[in-house]
VOVEX-692482 format. One record per residue (C-alpha): residue in one letter; x, y, z; residue number from 1. Coordinates in steps of 0.02 Angstrom, whole numbers, plus 32768, in hexadecimal, padded with zeros to 4 digits. Each point is the difference from the previous one (the first is absolute). Example, Ala and Ser with C-alpha at 12.3 -4.5 7.8 and 13.67 -1.06 7.14 Angstrom:
% VOVEX-692482
  type     u     v     w  seq
     a  8267  7F1F  8186    1
     s  8045  80AC  7FDF    2
***
This chain:
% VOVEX-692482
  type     u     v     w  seq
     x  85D4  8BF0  8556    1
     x  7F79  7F8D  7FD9    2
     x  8026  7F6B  7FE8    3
     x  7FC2  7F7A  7F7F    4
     x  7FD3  7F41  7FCC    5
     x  8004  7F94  7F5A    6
     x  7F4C  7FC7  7FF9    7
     x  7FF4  7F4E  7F7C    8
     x  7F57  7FFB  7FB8    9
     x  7FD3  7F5D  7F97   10
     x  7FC7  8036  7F48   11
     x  7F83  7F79  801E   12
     x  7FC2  7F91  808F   13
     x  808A  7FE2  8085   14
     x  801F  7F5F  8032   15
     x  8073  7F88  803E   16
     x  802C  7F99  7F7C   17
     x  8075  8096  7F94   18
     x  7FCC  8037  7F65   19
     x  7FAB  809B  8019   20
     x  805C  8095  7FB5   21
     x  8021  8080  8068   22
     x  8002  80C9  8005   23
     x  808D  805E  8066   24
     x  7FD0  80A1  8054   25
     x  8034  807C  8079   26
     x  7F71  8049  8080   27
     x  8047  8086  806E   28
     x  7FCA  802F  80B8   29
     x  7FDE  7F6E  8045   30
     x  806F  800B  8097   31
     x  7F72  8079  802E   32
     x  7F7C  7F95  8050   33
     x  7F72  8071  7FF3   34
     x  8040  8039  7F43   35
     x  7F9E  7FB7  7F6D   36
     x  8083  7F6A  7FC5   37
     x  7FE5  8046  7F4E   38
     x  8071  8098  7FD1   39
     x  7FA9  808E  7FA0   40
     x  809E  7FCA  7F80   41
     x  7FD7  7F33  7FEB   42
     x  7F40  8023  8023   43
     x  7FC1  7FF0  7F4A   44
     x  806D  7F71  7FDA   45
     x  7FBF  7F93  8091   46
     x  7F63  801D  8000   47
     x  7FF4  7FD9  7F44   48
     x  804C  7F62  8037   49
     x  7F84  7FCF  8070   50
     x  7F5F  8041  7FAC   51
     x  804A  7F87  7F69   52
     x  8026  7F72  806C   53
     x  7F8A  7F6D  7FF1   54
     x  7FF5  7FE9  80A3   55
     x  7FD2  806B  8094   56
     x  8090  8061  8056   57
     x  8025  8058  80A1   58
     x  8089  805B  8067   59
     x  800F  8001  80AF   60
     x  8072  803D  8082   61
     x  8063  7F88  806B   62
     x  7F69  8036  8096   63
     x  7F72  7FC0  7F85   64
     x  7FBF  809A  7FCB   65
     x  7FD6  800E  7F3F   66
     x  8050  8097  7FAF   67
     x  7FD7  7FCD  7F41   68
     x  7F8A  7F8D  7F9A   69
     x  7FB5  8006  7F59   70
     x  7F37  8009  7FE9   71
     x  7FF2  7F4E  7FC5   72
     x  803F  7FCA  80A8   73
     x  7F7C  8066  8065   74
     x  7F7E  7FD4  7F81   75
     x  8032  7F31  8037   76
     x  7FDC  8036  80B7   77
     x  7F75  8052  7FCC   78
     x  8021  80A3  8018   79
     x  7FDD  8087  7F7D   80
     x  809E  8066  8022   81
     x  80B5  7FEC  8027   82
     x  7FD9  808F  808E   83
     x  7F9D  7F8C  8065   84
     x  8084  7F8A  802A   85
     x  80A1  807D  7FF4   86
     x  804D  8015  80AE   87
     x  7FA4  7F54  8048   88
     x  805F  7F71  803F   89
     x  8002  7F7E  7F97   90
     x  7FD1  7F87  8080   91
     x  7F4F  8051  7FE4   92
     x  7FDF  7F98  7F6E   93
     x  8045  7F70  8036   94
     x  7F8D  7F86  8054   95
     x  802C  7FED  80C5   96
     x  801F  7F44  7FE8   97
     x  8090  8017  7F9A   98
     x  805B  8084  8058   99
     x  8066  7F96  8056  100
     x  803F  7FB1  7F67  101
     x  801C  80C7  7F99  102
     x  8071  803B  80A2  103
     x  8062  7F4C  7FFA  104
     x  8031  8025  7F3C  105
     x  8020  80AD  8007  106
     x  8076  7FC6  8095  107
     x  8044  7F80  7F87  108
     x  8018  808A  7F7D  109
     x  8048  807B  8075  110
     x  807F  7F6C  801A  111
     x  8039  8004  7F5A  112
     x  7F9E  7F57  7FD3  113
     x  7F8D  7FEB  7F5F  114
     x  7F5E  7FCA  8029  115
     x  7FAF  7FF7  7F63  116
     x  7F54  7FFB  7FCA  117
     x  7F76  800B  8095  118
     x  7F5F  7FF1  8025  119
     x  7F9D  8067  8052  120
     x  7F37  8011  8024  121
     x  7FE2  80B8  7FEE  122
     x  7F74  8073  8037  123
     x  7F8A  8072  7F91  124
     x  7FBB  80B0  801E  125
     x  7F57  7F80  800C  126
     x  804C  7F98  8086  127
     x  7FF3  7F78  7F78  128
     x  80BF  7FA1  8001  129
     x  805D  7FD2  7F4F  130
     x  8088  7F89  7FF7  131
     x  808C  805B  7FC3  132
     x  80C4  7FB4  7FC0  133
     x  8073  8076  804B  134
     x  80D1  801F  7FE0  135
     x  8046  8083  806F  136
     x  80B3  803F  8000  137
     x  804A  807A  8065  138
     x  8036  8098  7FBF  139
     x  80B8  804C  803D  140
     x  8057  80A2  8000  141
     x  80AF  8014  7FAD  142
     x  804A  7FE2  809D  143
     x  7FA2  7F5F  8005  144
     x  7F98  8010  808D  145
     x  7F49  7FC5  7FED  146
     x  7F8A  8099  7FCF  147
     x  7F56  7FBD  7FD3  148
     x  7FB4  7F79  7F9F  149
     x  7FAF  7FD2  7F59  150
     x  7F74  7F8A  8001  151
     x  7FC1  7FC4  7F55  152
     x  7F4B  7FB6  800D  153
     x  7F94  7F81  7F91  154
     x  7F62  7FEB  8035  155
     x  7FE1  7F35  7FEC  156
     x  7F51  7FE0  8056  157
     x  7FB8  7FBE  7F5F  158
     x  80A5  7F93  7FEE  159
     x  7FE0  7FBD  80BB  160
     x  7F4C  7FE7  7FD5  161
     x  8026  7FA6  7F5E  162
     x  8069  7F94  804D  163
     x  7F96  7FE5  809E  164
     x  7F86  7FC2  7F81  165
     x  8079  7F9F  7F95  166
     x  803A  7F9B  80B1  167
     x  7F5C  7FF3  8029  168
     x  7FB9  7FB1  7F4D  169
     x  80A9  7F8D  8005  170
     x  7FDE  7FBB  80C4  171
     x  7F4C  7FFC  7FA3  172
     x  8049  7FA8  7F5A  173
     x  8077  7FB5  8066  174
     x  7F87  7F94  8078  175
     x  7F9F  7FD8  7F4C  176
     x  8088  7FB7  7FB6  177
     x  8052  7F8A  808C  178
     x  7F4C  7FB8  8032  179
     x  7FBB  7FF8  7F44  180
     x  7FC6  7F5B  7FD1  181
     x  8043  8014  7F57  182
     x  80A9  7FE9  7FF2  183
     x  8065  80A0  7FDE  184
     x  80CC  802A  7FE7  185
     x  8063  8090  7FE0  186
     x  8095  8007  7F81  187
     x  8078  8081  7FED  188
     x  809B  7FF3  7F85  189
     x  7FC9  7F43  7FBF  190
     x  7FF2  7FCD  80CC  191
     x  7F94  7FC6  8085  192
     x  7FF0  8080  807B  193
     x  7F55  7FF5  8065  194
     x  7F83  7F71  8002  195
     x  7F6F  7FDA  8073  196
     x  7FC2  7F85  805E  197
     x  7F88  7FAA  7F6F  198
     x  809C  8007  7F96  199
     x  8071  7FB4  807C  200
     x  7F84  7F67  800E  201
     x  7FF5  7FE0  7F51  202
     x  80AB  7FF2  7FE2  203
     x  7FF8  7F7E  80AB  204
     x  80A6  807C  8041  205
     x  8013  80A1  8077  206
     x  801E  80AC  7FB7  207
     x  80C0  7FF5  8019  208
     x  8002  7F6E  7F7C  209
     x  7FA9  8064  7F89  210
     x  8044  80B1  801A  211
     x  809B  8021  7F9F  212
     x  7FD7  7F7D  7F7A  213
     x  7FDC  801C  7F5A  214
     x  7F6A  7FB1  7FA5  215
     x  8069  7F7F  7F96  216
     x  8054  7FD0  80BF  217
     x  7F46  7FB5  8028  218
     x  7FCD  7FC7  7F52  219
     x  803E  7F56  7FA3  220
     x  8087  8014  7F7A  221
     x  7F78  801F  7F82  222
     x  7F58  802C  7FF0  223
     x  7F81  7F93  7F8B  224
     x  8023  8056  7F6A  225
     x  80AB  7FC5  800C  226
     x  8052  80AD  801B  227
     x  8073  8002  80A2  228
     x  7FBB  805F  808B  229
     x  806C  8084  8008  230
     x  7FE9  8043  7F47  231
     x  7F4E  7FED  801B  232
     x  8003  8050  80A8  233
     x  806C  8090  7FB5  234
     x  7F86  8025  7F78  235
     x  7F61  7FF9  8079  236
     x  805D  8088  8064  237
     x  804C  807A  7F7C  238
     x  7F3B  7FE5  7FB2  239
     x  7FAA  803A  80A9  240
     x  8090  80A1  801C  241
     x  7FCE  8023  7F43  242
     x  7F50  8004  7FF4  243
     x  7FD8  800F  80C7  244
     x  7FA8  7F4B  800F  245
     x  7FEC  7F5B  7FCA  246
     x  7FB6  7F5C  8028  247
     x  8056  7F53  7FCB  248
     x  7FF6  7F4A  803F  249
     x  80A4  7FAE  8055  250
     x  8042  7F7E  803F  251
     x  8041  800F  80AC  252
     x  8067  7F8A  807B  253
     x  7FC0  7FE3  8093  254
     x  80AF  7FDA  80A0  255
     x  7FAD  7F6A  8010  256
     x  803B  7FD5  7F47  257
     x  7F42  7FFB  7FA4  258
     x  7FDE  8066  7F79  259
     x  7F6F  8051  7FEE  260
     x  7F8F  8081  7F87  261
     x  7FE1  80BE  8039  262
     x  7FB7  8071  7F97  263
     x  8070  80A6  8013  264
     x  7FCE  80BD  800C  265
     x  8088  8086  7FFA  266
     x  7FDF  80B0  800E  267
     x  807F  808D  8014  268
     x  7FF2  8079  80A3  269
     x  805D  8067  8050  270
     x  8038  7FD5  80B4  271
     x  8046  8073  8081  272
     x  8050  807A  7F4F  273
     x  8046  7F62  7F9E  274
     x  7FB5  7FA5  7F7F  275
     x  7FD9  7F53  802B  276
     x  7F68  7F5A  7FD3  277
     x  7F7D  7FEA  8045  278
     x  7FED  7F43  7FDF  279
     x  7F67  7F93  8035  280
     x  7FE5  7F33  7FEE  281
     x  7F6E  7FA4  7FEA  282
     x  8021  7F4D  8003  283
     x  7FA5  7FAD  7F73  284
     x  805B  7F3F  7FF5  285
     x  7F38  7FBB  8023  286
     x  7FBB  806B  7F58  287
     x  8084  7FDB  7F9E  288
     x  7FD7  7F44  8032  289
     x  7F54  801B  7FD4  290
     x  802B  805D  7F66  291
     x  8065  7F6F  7FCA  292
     x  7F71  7F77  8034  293
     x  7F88  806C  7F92  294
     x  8080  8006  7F73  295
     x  8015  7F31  8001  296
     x  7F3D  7FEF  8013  297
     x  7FE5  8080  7F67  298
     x  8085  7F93  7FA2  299
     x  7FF4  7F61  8026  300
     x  7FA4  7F63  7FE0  301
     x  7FA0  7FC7  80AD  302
     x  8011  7F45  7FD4  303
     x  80A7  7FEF  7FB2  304
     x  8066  807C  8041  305
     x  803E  802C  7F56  306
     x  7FE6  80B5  7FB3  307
     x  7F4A  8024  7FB3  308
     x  7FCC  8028  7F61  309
     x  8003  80BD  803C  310
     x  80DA  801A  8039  311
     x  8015  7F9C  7F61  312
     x  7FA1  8074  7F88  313
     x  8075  8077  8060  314
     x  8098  7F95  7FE0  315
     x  7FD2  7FF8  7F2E  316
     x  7FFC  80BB  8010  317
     x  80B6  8025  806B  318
     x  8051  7F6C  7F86  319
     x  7FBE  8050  7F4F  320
     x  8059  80A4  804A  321
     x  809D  7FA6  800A  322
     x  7FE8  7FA2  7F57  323
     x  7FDE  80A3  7FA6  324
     x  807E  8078  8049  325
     x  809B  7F6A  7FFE  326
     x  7FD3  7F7A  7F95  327
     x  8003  7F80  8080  328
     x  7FA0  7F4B  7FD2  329
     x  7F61  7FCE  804F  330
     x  7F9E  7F6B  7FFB  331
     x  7F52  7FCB  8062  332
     x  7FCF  7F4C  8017  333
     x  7F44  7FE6  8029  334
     x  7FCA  7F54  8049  335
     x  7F6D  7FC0  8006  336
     x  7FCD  7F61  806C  337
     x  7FBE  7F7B  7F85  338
     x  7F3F  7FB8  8038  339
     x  800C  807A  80A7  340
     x  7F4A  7FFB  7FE9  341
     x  7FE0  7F3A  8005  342
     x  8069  800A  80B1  343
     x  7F8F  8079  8057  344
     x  7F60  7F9F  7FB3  345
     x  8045  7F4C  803B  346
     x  804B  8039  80A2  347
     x  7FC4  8096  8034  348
     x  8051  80B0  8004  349
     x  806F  7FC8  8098  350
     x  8064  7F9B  7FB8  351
     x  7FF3  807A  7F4A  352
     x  8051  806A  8090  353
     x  8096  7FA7  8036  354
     x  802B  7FDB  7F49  355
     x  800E  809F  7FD3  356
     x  8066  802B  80B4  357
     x  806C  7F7F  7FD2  358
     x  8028  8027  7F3C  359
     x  8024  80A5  8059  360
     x  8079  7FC8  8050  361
     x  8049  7FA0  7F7B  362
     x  8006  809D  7FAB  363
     x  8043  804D  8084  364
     x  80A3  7F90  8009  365
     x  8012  7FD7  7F4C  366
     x  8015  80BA  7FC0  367
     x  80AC  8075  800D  368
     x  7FF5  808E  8083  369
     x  7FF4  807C  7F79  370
     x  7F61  7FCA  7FC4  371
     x  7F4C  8041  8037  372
     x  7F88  7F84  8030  373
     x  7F37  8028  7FF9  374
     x  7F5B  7FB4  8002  375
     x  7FA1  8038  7F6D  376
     x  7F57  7FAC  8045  377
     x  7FAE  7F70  8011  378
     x  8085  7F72  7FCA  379
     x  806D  8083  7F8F  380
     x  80B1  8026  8048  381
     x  8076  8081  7FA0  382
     x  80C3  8003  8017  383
     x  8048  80B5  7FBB  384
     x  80B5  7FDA  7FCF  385
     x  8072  8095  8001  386
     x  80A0  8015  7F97  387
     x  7FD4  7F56  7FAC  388
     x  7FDC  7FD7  7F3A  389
     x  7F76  7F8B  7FD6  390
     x  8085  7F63  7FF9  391
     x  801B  8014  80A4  392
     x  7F54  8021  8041  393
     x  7FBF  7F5D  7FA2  394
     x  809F  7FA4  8066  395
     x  7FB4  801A  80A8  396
     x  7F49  7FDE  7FC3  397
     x  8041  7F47  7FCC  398
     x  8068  7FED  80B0  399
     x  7F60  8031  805D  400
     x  7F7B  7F94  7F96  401
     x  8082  7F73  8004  402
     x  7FF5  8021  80DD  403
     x  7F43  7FF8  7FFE  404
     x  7FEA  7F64  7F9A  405
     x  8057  7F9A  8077  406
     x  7FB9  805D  8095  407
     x  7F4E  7FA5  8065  408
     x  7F8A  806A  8044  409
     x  7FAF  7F86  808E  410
     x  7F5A  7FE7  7FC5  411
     x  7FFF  806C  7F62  412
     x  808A  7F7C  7FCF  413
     x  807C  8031  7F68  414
     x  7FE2  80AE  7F9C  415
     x  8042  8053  7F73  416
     x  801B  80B0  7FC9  417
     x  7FE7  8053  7F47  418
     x  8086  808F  7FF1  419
     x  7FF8  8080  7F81  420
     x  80B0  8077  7FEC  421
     x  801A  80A9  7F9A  422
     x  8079  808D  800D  423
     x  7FD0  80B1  8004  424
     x  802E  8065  7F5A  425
     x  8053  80A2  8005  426
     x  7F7B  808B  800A  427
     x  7F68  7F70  800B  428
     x  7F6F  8027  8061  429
     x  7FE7  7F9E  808D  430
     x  7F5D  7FC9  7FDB  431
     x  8044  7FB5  7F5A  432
     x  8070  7F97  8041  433
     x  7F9C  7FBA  8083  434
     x  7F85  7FDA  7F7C  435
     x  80A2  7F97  7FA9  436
     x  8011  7FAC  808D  437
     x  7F49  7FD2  8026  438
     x  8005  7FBE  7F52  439
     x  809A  7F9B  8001  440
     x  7FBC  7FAB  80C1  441
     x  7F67  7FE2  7F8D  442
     x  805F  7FA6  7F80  443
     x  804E  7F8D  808F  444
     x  7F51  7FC8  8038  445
     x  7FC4  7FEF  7F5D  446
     x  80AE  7F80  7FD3  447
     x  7FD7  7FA1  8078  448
     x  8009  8064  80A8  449
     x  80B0  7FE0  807D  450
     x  8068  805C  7F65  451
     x  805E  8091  800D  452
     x  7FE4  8080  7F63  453
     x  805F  8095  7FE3  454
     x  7FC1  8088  7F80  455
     x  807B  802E  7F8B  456
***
């Protein structure tokens, strides 16, 4: 009586992990040694199992001879025809320095103990090798005795290469990244979870300060737009997973308590199969300084201090906005130094100087923190008045002409000021109502000059 075996072959790619489904058959004979371990009966059915397998597939006997293998399997050895491997032990194809480690599993196996996916290098008809993933299982008769075993093969050489490359470009990346001068982090999830060198010196801290913290953990409570750091950061981050990269300027806190200015690039990658940022910093608290210096020079007077005639153009235009869209009062006073001229001709323009310093800082103290100072030119000052009526505007006009009166200006002695006042009507042009204010200072120096005159 011959005797029998239930053969399991995976639907799909065996492995070790469960999942695969599985096809129960019955191959006859294979008590037989020298038999072919596929029965005339079960022959059709297996071998359309194997030639439909994805992966390569072969059946030995437990002494390492192949009985059975589909063409695709040759073909990966490189062989044109099953026939040229049939009846070969397996150990053939397998390259010398990993016998050792074939006998030890099929031991293992033997033993009843799952050994999972292997590797193996394997050897071509060429003598070339491939790197092949291997699971083996033994195959037992129905009295449970080992019989022969079924080896399911992937060849994974361009896997191995691809991922000899990809360690290779990340040791590569890798060194690039730590010893960049540029400071560079990774985020994952919202958090801090690489950081060079450059990175670890701005931030005056080592990388186990920084790792694990999120960007709101090193940043004040809010940034300079007033929104809190970790809405802003949130945004920043959802914008860069959205659209792949962006580029933003922060403020940062340094573990030494400073704040400083970095300008912020995020890009989305993918790092070892999960998505993360790629985040780099460029400190930028010295531009921003500069950017600020060249703002103050572009808008401000180099001898008072106060605005110049070009931020309060800019001013007239923001306010109207306001006036138009709300209704909101606004008033101008213009002041104009009576005899400025006589000064600089009897003392000279140093002294014509420090008078007009000083009435600046009159001004300076005498008006409410809502108003907008500004030196017109020469000896004209205006004061822009928001959210105030023309009453009110005239007020402060008589307080500050009433201060300069009684004020001495060393060698220039006493001096007065003419002050002309109008309020801004709703949809005026600007230019009109400077010119009603131009008019009423006018109409001070023509009563009599140290007069405050509003336009009505």
């Amino acid at each position: 009586m011959k005797k029998s075996l239930e053969l399991e072959l995976p639907a799909t790619r065996m492995n070790n992990g469960g999942g695969s489904g599985w096809i129960r058959t019955t191959v006859t004979g294979l008590a037989e040694k020298k038999e072919s371990l596929l029965s005339s009966t079960n022959e059709s059915t297996i071998r359309t199992i194997m030639e439909n397998s994805p992966d390569g597939m072969v059946i030995s006997g437990l002494d390492g001879m192949i009985r059975n293998l589909p063409v695709k399997t040759a073909n990966m050895l490189g062989h044109k025809s099953p026939d040229e491997i049939m009846g070969r032990n397996i150990l053939e194809f397998i390259h010398p320095s990993y016998h050792r480690k074939a006998i030890y599993f099929l031991n293992e196996m033997m033993n009843g103990n799952m050994t999972g996916a292997t590797e193996y290098l394997m050897v071509k008809k060429d003598k070339s090798a491939i790197y092949c993933e291997t699971n083996a299982n033994i195959l037992r008769d129905e009295d449970d005795n080992p019989a022969g075993v079924l080896y399911v093969v992937r060849d994974i050489t361009g896997r191995r290469q691809a991922e000899s490359a990809l360690r290779e470009s990340e040791e590569r990346h890798r060194a690039l990244f730590m010893e960049s001068p540029d400071a560079y982090l990774i985020m994952m999830d919202g958090i801090y979870t690489d950081c060079n060198q450059a990175s670890e010196s701005m931030m005056r801290g080592d990388r186990t300060m920084i790792i694990g913290k999120s960007p709101q953990q090193l940043s004040p409570e809010c940034q300079p737009d007033g929104k809190p750091s970790s809405l802003s950061a949130s945004e920043r981050i959802d914008e860069a997973c959205r659209t792949g990269k962006t580029t933003f300027e922060w403020a940062h806190r340094r573990f030494d308590g400073s704040v400083f200015t970095v300008e912020i690039s995020m890009a989305s990658i993918m790092l070892n199969g999960t998505s993360a940022l790629f985040i780099a910093l460029r400190e930028i608290t010295e531009r921003k300084r500069m950017e600020t210096e060249f703002r103050r020079l572009a808008t401000t007077d180099q001898l008072t201090g106060l605005y110049n005639r070009y931020h309060i153009n800019q001013v007239f235009i923001e306010e109207k906005k306001r006036v138009d869209r709300y209704g909101l009062g606004l008033s101008v006073i213009m002041v104009d130094i009576d005899k400025f001229k006589a000064v600089n001709d009897e003392y000279g323009h140093q002294v014509g100087d420090m008078v007009l310093t000083e009435m600046a800082d009159i001004f300076r103290k005498g008006v409410r923190e809502s108003d907008i100072l500004g030196r017109w030119g020469g000896e004209e000052f205006f004061i822009v008045c928001p959210n105030t009526e023309l009453g009110g505007a005239a007020t402060l006009a008589e307080k500050l002409k009433r201060k300069i009166e009684s004020s001495d200006f060393g060698a220039a002695g006493r001096r007065t000021c003419s002050f002309g006042v109008a309020q801004l009507a709703r949809e005026e042009a600007i230019d009109s109502w400077i010119a009603r204010v131009d008019t009423a200072l006018y109409r001070a120096k023509e009563g009599g000059r140290n007069r405050v005159v509003s336009d009505s």
